[in-house]
TORZA-109695 format. One record per residue (C-alpha): x, y, z; residue in one letter; residue number from 1. Coordinates in steps of 0.25 Angstrom, whole numbers. Layout:
REM TORZA-109695
+-------+-------+-------+---+-----+
|    px |    py |    pz | r |   k |
+-------+-------+-------+---+-----+
|     X |     Y |     Z | A | NUM |
...
+-------+-------+-------+---+-----+
This chain:
REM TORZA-109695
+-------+-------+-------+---+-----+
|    px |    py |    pz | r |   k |
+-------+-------+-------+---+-----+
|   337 |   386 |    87 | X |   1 |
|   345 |   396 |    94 | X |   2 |
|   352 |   399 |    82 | X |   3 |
|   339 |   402 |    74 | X |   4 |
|   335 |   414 |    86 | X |   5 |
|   347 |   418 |    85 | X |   6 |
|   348 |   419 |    70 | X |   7 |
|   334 |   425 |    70 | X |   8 |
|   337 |   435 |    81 | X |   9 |
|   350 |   440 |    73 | X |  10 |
|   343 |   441 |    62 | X |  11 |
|   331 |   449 |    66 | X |  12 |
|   342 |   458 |    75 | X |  13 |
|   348 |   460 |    60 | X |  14 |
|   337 |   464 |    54 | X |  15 |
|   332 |   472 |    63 | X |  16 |
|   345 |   480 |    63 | X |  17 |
|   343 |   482 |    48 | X |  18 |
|   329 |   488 |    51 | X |  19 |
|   336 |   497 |    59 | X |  20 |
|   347 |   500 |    50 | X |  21 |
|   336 |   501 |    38 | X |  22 |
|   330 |   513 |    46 | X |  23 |
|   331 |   527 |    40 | X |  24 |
|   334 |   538 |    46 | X |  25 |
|   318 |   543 |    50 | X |  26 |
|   316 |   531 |    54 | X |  27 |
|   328 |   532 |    64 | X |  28 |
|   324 |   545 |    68 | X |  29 |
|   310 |   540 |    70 | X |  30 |
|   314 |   530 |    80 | X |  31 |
|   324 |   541 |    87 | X |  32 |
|   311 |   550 |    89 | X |  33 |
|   303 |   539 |    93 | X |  34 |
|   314 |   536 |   104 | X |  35 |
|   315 |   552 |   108 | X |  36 |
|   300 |   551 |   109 | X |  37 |
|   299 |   539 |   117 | X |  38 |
|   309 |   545 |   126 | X |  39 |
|   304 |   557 |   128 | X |  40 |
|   290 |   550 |   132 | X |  41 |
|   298 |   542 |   142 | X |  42 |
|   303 |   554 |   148 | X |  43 |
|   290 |   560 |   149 | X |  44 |
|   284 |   551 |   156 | X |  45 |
|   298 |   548 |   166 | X |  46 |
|   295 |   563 |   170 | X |  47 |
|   279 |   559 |   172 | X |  48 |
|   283 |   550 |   181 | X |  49 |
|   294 |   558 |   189 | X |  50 |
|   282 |   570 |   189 | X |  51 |
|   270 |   560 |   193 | X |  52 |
|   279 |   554 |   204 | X |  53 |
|   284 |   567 |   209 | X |  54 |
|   269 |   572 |   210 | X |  55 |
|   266 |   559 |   218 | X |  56 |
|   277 |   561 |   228 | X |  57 |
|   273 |   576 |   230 | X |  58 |
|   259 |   572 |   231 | X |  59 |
|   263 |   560 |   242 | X |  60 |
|   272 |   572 |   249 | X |  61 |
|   258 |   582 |   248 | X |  62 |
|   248 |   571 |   253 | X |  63 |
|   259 |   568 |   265 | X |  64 |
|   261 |   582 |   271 | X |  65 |
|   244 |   584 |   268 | X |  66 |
|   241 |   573 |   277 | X |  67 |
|   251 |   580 |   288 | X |  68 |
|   247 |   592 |   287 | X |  69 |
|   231 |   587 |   289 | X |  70 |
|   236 |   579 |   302 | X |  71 |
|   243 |   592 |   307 | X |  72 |
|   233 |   597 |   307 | X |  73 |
|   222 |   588 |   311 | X |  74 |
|   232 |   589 |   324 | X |  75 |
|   228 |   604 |   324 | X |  76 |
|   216 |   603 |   327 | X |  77 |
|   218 |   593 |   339 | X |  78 |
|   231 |   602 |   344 | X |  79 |
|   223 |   615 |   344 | X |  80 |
|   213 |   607 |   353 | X |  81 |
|   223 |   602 |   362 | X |  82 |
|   231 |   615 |   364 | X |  83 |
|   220 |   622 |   373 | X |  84 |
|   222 |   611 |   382 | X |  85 |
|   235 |   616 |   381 | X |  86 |
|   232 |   632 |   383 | X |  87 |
|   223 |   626 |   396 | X |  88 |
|   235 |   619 |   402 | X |  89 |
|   243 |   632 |   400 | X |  90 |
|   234 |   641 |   407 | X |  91 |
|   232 |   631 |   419 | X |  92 |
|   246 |   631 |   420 | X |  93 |
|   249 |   648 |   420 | X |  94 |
|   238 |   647 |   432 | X |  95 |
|   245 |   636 |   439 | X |  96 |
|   257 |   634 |   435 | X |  97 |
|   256 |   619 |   439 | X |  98 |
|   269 |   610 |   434 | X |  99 |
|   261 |   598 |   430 | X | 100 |
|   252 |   607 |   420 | X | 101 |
|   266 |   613 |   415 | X | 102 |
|   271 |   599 |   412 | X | 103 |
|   257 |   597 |   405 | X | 104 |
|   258 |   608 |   398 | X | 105 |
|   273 |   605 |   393 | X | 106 |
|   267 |   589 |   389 | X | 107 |
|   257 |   595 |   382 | X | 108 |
|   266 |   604 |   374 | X | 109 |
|   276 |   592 |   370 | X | 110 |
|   264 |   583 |   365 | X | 111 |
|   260 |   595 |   355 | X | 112 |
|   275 |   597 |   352 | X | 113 |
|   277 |   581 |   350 | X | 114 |
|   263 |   585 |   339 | X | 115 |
|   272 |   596 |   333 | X | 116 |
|   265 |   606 |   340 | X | 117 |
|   274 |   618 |   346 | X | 118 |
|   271 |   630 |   353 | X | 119 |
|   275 |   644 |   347 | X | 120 |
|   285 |   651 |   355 | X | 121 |
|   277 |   666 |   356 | X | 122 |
|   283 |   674 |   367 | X | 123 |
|   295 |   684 |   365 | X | 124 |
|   292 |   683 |   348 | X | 125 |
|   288 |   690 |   340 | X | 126 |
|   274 |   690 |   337 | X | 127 |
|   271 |   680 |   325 | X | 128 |
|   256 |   682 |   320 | X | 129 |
|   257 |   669 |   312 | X | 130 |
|   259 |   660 |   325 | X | 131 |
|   255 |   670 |   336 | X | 132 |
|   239 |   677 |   339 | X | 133 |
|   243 |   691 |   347 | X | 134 |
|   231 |   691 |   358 | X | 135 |
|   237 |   702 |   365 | X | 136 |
|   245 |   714 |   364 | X | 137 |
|   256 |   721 |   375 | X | 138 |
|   267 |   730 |   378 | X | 139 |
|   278 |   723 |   372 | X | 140 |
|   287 |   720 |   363 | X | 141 |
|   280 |   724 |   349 | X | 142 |
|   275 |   711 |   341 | X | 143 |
|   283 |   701 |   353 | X | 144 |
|   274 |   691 |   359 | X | 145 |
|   274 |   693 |   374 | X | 146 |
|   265 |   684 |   380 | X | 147 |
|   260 |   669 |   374 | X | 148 |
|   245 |   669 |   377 | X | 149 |
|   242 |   656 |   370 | X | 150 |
|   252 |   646 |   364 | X | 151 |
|   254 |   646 |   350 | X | 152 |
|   257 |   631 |   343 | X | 153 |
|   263 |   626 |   329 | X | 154 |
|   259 |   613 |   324 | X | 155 |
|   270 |   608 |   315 | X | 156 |
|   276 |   623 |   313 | X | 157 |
|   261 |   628 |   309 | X | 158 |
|   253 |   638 |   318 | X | 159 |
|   244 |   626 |   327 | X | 160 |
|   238 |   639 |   336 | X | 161 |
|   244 |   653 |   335 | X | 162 |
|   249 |   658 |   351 | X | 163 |
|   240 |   669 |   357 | X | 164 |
|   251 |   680 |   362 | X | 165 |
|   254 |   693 |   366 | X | 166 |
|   260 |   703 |   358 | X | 167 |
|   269 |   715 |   361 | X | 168 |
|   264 |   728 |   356 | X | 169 |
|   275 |   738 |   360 | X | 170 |
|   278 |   747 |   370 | X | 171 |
+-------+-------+-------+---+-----+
């Protein structure tokens, strides 16, 4: 019984081969296109595929770095609220110099820094209108800061509260 599969499998192999053989030359070139078009499909949509994946990464990356940006800056909000508590613990200790409201003060600057709040180093620089408000004017240095009036903040490298300083205006 094996033999009869086997003799039937040889033969239809055989014949098939003559069918192929049997083939004129359009039609082989028929086939040939055929093959080229159906590769050139496969490609096409191999580079769908890349594109349409790529675009999904991208958006993955976008919709990541959105949703950080709204929780920095819902933070802002709160951070701007707390950092007058901060300008009274300040002024309290310019008036009393009291240690213990100096060690407040420099807890309360390390809990905004462990946020990724740091202050903006103002006296003795130049003034920078992009980080600084000038509320005052004096003999000076021409455009140095020379007095901090009001700390200044970055929240993540961007402005959180501009610094309130003193400006230099010549002699």
């Amino acid at each position: 019984m094996n033999n009869d599969n086997d003799k039937k499998k040889n033969e239809d192999i055989a014949t098939d081969a003559m069918e192929v053989e049997d083939l004129d030359e359009t039609e082989g070139e028929e086939v040939i296109d055929e093959l080229e078009e159906v590769k050139a499909q496969i490609e096409e949509a191999e580079n769908k595929y890349k594109r349409a994946l790529a675009d999904y990464q991208n958006l993955q990356k976008r919709v990541q770095d959105e949703k950080s940006e709204w929780i920095r800056s819902a933070n802002k909000e709160l951070l701007l609220r707390i950092l007058t508590v901060l300008d009274t613990l300040i002024l309290a200790y310019q008036h009393t110099q009291d240690k213990n409201v100096e060690v407040s003060i420099q807890q309360f600057l390390d809990v905004l820094k462990a946020e990724g709040v740091t202050k903006i180093e103002t006296v003795g620089k130049k003034f920078d209108p992009n980080l600084m408000e000038a509320i005052a004017t004096d003999v000076g240095e021409d455009g140095s800061v020379l007095e901090e009036l009001r700390i200044g903040f970055l929240l993540y490298d961007k402005l959180l509260r501009a610094a309130q300083v003193k400006v230099g205006k010549g002699k």
